[in-house]
C-alpha positions in Angstrom: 13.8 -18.6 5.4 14.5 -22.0 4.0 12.2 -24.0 1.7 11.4 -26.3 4.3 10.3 -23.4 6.7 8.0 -21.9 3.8 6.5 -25.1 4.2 6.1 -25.3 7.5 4.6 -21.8 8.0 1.7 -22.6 5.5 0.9 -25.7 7.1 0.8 -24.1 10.2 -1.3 -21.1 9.0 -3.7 -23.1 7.0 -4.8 -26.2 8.8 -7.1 -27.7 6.7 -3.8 -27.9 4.4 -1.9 -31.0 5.2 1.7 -30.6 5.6 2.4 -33.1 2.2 -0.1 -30.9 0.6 1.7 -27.6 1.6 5.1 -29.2 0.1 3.7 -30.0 -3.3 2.4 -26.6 -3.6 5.5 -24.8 -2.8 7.3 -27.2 -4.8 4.6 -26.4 -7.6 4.9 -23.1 -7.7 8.2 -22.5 -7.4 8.7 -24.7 -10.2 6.3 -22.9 -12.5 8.6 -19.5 -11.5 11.8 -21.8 -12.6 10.5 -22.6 -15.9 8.8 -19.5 -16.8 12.2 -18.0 -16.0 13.6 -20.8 -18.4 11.6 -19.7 -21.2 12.5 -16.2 -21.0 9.5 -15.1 -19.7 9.8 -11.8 -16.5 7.6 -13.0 -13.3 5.9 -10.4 -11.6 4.1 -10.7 -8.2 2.7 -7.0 -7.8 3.4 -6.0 -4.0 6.4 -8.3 -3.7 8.6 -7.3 -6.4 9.8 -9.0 -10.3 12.4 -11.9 -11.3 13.9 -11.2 -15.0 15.8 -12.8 -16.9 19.4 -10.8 -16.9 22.4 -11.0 -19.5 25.9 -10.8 -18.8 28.4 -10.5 -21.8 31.0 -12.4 -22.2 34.7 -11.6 -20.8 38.3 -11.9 -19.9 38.5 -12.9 -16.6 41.7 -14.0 -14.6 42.7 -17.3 -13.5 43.8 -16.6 -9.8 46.3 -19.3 -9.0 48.2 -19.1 -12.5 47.4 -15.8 -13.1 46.7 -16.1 -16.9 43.7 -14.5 -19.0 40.4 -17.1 -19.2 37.4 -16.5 -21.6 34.5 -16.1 -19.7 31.7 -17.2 -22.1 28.1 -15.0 -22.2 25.4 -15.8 -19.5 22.1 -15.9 -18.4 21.4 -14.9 -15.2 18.0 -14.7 -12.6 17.8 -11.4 -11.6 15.1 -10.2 -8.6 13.9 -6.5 -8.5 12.4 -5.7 -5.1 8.2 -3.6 -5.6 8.0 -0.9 -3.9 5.6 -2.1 -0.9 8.4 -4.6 -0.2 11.3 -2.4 -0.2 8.8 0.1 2.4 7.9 -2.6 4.5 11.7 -3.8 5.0 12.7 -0.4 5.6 9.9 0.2 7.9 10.3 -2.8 9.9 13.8 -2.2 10.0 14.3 0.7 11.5 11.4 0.2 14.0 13.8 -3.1 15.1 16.4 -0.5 15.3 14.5 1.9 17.3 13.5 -0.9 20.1 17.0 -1.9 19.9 18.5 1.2 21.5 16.1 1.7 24.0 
């Protein structure tokens, strides 16, 4: 699912919501989950799952083509962790699709 589709699916469901006003909220909120992420603060959406903040030390890496030893510097990197009603309802619906499929 694309941006664009998120978009389209709440203007669909919701139709007092115009479809410009279901873009600036998307936009809105996912914005407010960028920066909070920027700040170094964890997002948690109870039901859905948590996006941290994750670190990844620095390192020697390889340069492919030449094959000589780069300095990979330190990073910060988004990191999304799945709740536990999610991860069930994947597996559920899953396997169910599975299930129909080899009838």
């Amino acid at each position: 699912m694309t941006r664009s589709d998120l978009v389209e699916l709440l203007a669909a469901r919701f139709g007092q919501l115009a479809h410009r006003d279901a873009e600036f909220a998307v936009k809105t909120i996912l914005d407010a989950m960028g920066d909070a992420l920027v700040r170094g603060h964890r997002i948690e959406i109870r039901g859905f799952g948590s996006f941290s903040i994750n670190r990844r030390p620095p390192r020697m890496g390889r340069n492919p083509r030449s094959g000589e030893s780069v300095a990979i510097p330190e990073k910060r990197v988004p990191h999304f962790k799945p709740g536990k009603a999610l991860r069930e309802a994947v597996d559920r619906r899953t396997a169910e699709l599975e299930a129909a499929g080899k009838d």
